[in-house]
Structures are given as C-alpha cells and as structure tokens.
C-alpha positions in Angstrom: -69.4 24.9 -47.6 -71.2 26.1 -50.6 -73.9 28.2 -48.4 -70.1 30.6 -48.5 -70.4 31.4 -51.9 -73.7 32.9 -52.7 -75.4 36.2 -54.5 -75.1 39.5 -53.4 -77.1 42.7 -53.8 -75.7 46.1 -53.9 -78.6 48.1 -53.9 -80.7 47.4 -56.8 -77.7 45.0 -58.4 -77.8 41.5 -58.3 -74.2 39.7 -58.7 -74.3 35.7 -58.9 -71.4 35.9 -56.3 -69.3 36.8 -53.6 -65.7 36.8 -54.7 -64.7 40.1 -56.1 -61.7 41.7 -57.5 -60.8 45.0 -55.4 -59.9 48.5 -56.7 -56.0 48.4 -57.3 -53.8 51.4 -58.2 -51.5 50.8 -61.6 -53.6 47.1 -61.4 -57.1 47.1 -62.0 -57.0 48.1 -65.4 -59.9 47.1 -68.0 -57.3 44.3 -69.7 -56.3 43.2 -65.3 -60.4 43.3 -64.7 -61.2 41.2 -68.1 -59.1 38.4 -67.1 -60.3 37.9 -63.4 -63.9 37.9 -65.0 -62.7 35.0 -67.1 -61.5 33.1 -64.3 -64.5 33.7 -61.9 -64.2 37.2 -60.3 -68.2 38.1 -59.4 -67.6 42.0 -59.4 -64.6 44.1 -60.3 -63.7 47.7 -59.3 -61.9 49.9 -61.1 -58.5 51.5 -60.0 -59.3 55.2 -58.1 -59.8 58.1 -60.0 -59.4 61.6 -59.2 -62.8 63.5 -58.7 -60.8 66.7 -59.1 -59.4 65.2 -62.6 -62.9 63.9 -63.6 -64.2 67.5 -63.3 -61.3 69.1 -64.9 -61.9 66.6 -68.2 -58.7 64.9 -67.5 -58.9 62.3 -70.8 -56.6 60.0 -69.0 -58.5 59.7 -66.2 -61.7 59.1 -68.7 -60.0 55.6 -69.8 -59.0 54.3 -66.3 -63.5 54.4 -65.9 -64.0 52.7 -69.5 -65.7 49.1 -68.9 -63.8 46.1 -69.9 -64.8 43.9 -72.9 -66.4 41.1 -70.8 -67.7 43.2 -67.5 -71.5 42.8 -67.0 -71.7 44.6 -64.1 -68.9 47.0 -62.2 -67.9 49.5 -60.0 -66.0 52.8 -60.8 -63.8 54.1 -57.8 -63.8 58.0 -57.0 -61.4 59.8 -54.3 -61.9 63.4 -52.8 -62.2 65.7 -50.4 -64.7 68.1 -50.8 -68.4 67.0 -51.3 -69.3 69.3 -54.4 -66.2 68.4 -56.7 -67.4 64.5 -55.7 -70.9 65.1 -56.9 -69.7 66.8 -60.0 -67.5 63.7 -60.6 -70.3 61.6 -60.0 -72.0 62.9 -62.3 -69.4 63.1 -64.9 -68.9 58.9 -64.0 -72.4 58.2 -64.8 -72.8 59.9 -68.2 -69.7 58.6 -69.4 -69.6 54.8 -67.9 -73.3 53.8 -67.0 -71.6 51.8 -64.7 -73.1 49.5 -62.3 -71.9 51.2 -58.6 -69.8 54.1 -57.6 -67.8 53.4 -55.2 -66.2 56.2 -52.8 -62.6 55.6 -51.4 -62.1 56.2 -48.0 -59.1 53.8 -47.2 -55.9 55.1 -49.1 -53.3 55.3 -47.0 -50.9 57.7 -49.5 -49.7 60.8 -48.0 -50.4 62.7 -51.9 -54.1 61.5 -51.1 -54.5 61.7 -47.8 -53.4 65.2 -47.6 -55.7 66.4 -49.7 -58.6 65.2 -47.0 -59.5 62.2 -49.1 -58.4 58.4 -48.7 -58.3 57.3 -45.4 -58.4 60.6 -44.0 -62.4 60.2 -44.6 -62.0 57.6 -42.3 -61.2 59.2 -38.9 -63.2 62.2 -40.2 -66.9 60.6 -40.3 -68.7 64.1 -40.2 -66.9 64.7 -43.5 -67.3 61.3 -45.0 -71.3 62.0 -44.5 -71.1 64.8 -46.3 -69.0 63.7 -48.9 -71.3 60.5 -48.9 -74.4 62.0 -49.0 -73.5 64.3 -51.8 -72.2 61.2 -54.0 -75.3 59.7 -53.4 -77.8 62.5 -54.0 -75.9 63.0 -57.5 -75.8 59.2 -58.4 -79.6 59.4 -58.4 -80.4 55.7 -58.0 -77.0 54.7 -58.7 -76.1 52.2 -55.6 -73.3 54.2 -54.1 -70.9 52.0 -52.0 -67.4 53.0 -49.5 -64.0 51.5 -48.5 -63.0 52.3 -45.2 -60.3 51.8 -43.1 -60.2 50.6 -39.0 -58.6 54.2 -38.4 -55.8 56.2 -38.6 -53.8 54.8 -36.0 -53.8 52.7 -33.2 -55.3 53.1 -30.5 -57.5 55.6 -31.8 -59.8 53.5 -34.2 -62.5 55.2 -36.0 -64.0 52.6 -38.4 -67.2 52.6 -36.1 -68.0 55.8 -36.5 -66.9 56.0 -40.5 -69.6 52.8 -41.3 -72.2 54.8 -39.0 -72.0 58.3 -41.1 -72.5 56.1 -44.8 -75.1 54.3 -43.0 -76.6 57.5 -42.5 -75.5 59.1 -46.2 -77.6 55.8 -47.6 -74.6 54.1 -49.0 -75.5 50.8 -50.5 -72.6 48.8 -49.1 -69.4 49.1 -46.7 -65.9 47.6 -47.8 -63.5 47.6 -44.3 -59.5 47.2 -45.1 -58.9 46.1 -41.3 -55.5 48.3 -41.4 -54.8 51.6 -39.9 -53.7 54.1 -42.3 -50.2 53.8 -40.3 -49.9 50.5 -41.1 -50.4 51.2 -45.2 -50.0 47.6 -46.0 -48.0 46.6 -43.4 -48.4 43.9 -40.7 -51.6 41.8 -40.6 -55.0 43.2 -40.8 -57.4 42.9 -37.9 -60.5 40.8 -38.9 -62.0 40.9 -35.5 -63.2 43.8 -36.4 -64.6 43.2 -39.7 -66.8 40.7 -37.6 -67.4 43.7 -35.6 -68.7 45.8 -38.3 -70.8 42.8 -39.9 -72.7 42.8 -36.3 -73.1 46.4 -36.2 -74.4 47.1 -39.7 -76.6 43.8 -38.8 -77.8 43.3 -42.1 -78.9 46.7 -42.9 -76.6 46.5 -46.3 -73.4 44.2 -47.2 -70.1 44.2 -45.8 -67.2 43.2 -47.8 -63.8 42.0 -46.9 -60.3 42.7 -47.9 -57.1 42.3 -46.7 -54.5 39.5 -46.4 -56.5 37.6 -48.9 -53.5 35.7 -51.0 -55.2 32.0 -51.6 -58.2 30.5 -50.9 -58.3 29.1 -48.3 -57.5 33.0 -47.2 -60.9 33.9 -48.5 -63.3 30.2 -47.1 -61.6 32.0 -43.4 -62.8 35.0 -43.6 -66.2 34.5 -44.8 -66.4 31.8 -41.5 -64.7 33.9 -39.3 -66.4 37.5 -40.3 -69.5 37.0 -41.6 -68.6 39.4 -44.3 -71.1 38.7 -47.3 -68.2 39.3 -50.0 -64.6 38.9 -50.2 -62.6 41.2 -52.1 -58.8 39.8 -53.4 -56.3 42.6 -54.1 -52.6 41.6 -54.2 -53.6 38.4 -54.0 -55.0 38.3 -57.6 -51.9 40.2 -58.6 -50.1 37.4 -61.5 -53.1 34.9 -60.1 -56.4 35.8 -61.8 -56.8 32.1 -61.1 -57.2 32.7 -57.4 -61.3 33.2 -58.1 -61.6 30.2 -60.0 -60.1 28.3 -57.4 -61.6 29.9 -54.7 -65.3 29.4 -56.5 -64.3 25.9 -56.9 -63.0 25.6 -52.6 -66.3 27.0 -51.7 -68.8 24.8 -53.9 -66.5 21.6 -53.8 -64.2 21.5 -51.0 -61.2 21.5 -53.0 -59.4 23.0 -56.2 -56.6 22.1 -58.8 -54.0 24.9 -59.1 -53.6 25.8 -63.1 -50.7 24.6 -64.9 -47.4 26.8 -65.9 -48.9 26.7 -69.4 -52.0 28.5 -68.4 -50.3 30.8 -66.6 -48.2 32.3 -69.5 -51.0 32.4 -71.8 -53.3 34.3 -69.5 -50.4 36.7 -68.8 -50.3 36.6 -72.7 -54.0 37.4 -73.4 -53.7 40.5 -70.6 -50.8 42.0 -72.6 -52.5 41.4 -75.8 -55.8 43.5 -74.5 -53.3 46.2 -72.9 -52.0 46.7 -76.4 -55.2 47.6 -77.8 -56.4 49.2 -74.9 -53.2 51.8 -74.9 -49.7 51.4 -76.7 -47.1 48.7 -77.2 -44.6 50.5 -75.4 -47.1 51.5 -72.6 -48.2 47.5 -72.6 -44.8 45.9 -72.4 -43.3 48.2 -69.6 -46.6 47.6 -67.3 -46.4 44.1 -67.9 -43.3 43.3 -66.8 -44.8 43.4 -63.3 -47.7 41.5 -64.0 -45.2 38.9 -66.1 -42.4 38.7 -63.0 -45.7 38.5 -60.6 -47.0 35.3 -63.1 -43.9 33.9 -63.6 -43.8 33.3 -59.6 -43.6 29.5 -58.6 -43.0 27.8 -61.8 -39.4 26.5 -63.0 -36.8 28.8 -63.4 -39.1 31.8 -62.6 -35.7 33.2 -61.2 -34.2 33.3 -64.1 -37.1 34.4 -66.5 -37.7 37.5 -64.0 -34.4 38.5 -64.8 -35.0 38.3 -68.4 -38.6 40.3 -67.8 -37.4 43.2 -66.6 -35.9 44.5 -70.0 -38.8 43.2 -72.1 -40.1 46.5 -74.6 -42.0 44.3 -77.0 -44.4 41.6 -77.4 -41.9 39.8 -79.6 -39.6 40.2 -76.2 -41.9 38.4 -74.2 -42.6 35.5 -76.9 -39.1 35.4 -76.9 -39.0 34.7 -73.0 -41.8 32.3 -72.9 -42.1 30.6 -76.1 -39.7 27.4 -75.1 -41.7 27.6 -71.6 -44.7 27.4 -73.5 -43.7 24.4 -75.6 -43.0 22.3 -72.6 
C-alpha cells in the first residue's frame, strides 16, 4: 500500500506527497490551510479569487492569497473569463504571494461565476479555456500553472476530454477533474470512471489529481487504486476533520489509522479560531467558526446539543464557555 502515497511534481515543485487539501470557497482560508498542514495535508490551495478583483486592487481579495504561517509550498486559485484580465491577475498573484502554483478554476458550478464565462463554463468551452490557459501561463513566466475542470456541463454532453486536451496544449503543469457536471453542483455521486479516463489520456504527460466524494480514508486508498490519479485532493471532507490527512497518510503507509480523540478535536478547532482572530477580527472569527465548530463537534457526545449552543457563539470566551467542561473530560 505505501507505493499509494508518494511525491509529486508540479512542474518544477516537488511535494513529499499526494494528499492535498482542495480550494474551498468561505473554507480554505490561511488559519483552515495551517491546520491541515499540521495534520498531514501535502499541498493546500487557496479559496478562488476574482481575477477582475485582483486587477481592480480589491484589498480583500489581497488577503484571501496571503500564505499561511506554516505553508512551504502552495497554490493560489484565480477565476475568469477573459484571457487578458487573467494574465493581469497573474501577474498581480505573483508579485504579491511568490507562491508555489497558480492554479486556474475551471469547475465552479455557481450561476454568479459561471455567467460571467468563468468556472465550469471553461469547461465545455475548451477553445476558451486555451486561451485563457495559455495567457495565465505566458504571464506566470515559469510559475507551474495548474487547472480544475469539470466532466461537463451536463449529461450526456460531457466535455472534460476536450477541456484536459486544450491545457495540455496551453502547457499547464497539472489537471485537477471534479467528476461532476456542472448540473449536478455537488449533487449525486461523482463519476471516477472517468477520472481513470483522463489519467490514461494525459498518460503521464503531467499529474492528474482527484476530488470528489472524498469524506474518509478509505475514500481516498479507492481512488488512487481505482484511478490512477497521482494526487488526491479532500474538500468537504476535511471540513471539521483536518485529521482526515493524518489518517489517511497513516492508511496508506501502515494499513490502518486511530481516529483522534474528542479532546483533540476541540483544541484543533480552538487553535483555527485562535489564528482566524489574528488573521481578521474577533467578531469576523467567531461568526465563521461556528460552522467549522458545529462541523467539529460532529460525532462526539452530545454534539446535538453543543451545535445548538454554537450557533449563537460571538466570542472566543463563548466558545470556551461551550467546550471548556468537554474539554476537561
């Protein structure tokens, strides 16, 4: 088994693994990204930001791309339609990250997105996703450039063939496939036939990385037998379980893994809402947290009954209030 966990290059970047944390929206911020580094993600991506935003010096936007205290290596996420504002924001993304890998979104289902010709309308649009590719890539100027697609838009009409051909040809660095259709959003089950499908066709060239319906892992040891993929990438499945690349790590090199105690659970959610703080406000913190704290809080004793209690937390000394006694044991 451990032959599944193993290096991967994105270009000219060399990561010690293969279990990677994927770009969430309203998730994978730097305090989210820090702790899944702690507990054994590989690689981490930020959450999507606006090219259109980056060029119009959006100074929110400008902290969603700031690297996290602990990340060696990352990726910053970009969406867009149109190939000059992309290399603009490229260029904007290197000067003010020197980040690892940009990677280019081409798999948001979200109407406000895909509207605007970006997201996972790239993906049943390949002469456009070239040239928005291709742009990206010429502006990154060494910087390995990377994609998320999608299968298609809807079924039966599947374009995911076509989308992986086009950043082949734009000289993308590596291929992410969602196996959704845009229609399905995150609905149903994601097809991983043809994530093997797309690991045969791009037949070594560059990686292929895998997400969807990754939620334990087990999840993950499947789909790197099953695919072929050379990287799994966790999204809601990391959501309240950081953990999940620790024991993951720990499947793949020793067959098995011991699920962390309640204890460890709180005071990881703790140490996230601790960095949030700093990061942004206390008031910001506490109302993002009490997603993250209901999503931790899943599976131990009365979890019921502290989500209830979460939901109206607007300080940290609302939270220790919560889960002091639970952390006393």
């Amino acid at each position: 088994m451990s032959e599944l966990y193993h290096p991967v290059k994105i270009g000219n970047v060399e990561l010690k693994g293969n279990l990677f944390l994927a770009p969430v929206a309203g998730y994978s911020d730097m305090a989210f990204r820090s702790v899944c580094i702690e507990n054994g993600a590989c690689f981490t991506y930020t959450e999507m930001v606006s090219a259109e935003a980056l060029v119009r010096k959006n100074l929110k936007t400008e902290v969603l791309m700031a690297r996290a205290c602990n990340e060696k290596a990352y990726s910053v996420q970009i969406f867009g339609g149109e190939a000059e504002t992309m290399a603009a924001a490229t260029k904007i993304v290197k000067e003010k990250t020197h980040c690892e890998v940009i990677d280019i979104n081409c798999g948001c289902p979200v109407p406000k997105i895909t509207k605007t010709g970006a997201g996972s309308a790239l993906t049943r649009d390949p002469d456009r996703l070239y040239t928005i590719a291709k742009a990206v890539v010429d502006a990154a100027e060494g910087t390995p450039v990377t994609v998320k697609i999608r299968s298609g838009w809807e079924r039966p009409t599947l374009t995911w063939k076509e989308a992986a051909q086009a950043a082949l040809e734009a000289g993308v660095s590596a291929i992410t496939i969602h196996p959704r259709t845009k229609t399905q959003g995150y609905e149903g089950h994601s097809d991983w036939n043809i994530m093997k499908q797309l690991v045969e066709l791009v037949d070594h060239k560059i990686p292929v990385f895998g997400s969807g319906d990754l939620f334990k892992p087990e999840d993950a040891k499947k789909m790197l037998e099953e695919t072929g993929a050379d990287a799994v990438m966790f999204a809601r499945g990391a959501m309240g379980n950081p953990f999940i690349f620790r024991d993951t790590t720990s499947l793949l090199l020793k067959g098995s893994y011991e699920p962390v105690c309640t204890e460890e659970r709180i005071r990881t959610g703790f140490a996230e809402l601790e960095r949030l703080v700093k990061e942004t406000s206390e008031q910001h913190a506490c109302l993002e947290m009490r997603k993250r704290f209901a999503a931790y809080s899943k599976g131990i004793q009365n979890g019921a009954a502290l989500r209830a209690q979460i939901v109206h937390a607007s300080t940290v000394a609302d939270y220790h209030a919560i889960f002091d006694e639970v952390l006393k044991g």
